[in-house]
C-alpha positions as MATLAB code, in Angstrom:
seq = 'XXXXXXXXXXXXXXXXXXXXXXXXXXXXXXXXXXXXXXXXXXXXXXXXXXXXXXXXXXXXXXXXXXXXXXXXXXXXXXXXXXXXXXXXXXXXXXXXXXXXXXXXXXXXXXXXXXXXXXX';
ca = [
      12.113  -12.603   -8.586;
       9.726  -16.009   -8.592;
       6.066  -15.818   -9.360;
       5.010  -18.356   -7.340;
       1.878  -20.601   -8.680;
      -1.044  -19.624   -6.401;
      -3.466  -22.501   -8.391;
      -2.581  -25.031   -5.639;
      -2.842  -22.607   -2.637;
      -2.322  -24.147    0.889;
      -2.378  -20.730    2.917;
      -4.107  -17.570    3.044;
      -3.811  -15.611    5.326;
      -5.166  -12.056    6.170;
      -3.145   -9.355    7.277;
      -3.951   -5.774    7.761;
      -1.021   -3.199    8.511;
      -1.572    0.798    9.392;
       1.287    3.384    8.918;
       1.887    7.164    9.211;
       3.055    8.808    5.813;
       6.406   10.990    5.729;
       7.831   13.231    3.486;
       9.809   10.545    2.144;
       8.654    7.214    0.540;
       8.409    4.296    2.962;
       7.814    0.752    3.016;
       4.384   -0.444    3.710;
       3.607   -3.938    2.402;
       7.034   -5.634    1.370;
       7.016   -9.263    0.025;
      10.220  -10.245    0.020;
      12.508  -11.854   -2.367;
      12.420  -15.917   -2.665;
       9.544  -15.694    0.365;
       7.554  -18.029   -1.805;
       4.297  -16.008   -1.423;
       2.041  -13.897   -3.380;
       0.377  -11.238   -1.673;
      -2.673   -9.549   -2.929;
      -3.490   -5.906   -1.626;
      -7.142   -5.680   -1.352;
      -7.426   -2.218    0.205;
      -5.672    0.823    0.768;
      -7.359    3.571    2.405;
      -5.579    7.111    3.204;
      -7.032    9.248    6.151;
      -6.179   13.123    6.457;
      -6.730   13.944    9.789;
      -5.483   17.391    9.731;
      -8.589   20.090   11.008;
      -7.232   22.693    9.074;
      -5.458   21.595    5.943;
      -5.876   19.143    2.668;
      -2.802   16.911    1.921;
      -1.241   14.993   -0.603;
      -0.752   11.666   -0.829;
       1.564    9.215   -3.165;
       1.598    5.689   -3.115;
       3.856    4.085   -5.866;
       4.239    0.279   -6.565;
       7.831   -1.256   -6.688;
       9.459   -3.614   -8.308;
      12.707   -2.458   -8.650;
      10.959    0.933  -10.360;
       8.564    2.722   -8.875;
       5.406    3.102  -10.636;
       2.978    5.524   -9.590;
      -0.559    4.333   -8.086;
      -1.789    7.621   -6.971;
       0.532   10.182   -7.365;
       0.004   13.457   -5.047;
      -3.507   13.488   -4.545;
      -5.339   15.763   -2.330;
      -7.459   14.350    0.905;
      -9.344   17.117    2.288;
      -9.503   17.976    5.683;
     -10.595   15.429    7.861;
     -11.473   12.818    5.245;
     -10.584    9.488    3.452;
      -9.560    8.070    0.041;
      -9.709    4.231   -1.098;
      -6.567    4.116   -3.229;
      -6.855    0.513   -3.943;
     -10.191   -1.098   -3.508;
     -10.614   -5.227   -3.968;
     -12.234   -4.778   -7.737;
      -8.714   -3.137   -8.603;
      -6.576   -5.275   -6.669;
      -2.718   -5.248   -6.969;
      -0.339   -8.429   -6.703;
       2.682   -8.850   -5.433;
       5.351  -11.161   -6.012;
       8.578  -11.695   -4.687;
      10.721   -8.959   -4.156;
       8.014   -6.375   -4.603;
       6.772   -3.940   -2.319;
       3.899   -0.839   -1.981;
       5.366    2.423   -0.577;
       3.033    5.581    0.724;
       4.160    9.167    1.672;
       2.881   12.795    2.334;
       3.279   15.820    1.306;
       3.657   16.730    5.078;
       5.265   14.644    7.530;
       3.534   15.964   10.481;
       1.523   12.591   10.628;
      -2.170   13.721    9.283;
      -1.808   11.123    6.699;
      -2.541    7.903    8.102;
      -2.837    4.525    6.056;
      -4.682    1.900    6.420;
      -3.646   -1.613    4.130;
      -5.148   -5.142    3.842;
      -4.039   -7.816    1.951;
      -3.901  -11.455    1.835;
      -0.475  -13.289    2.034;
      -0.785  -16.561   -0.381;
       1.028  -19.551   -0.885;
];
């Protein structure tokens, strides 16, 4: 796993990618290994959109371990988090990845993710 030099950038490029959270953890930014990039997750926003009940979310870096960003916190009913706002930006290099899921998997949890892909 390379950690490409992002001082002589020639690309960035903005991506933004939504998901439903499961009961189990899935992918939901993935850089992959030797891609040459850098990507840097500005935002992650989590929407319950549940009417009746709060759920939990958990979204865990990787990089070969999972590490826990926000582990099972409660989005009321009908409501957002920010997880990961750009003042508390996360990078990630090759081979590294951010993975979301629920509490429920009856898709109330829906995630929202920008980043920039560098290189």
């Amino acid at each position: 796993m390379a950690n490409p030099n992002i001082v002589n950038v020639t690309t960035i490029l903005g991506e933004t990618v939504g998901a439903m959270a499961g009961t189990s953890l899935s992918d939901l930014v993935v850089n992959a290994a030797a891609s040459g990039k850098v990507y840097k997750v500005n935002s992650l926003i989590a929407t319950n959109t549940d009417n009746a009940s709060a759920r939990d979310i958990t979204v865990n870096f990787n990089n070969g371990t999972s590490y826990a960003v926000a582990q099972d916190v409660t989005i009321p009913t009908n409501s957002s988090l920010v997880v990961i706002t750009k003042d508390s930006g996360i990078y990630l290099q090759e081979g590294e990845k951010l993975e979301i899921k629920s509490d429920i998997g009856s898709n109330t949890v829906q995630v929202v993710c920008s980043y920039e892909v560098i290189s």
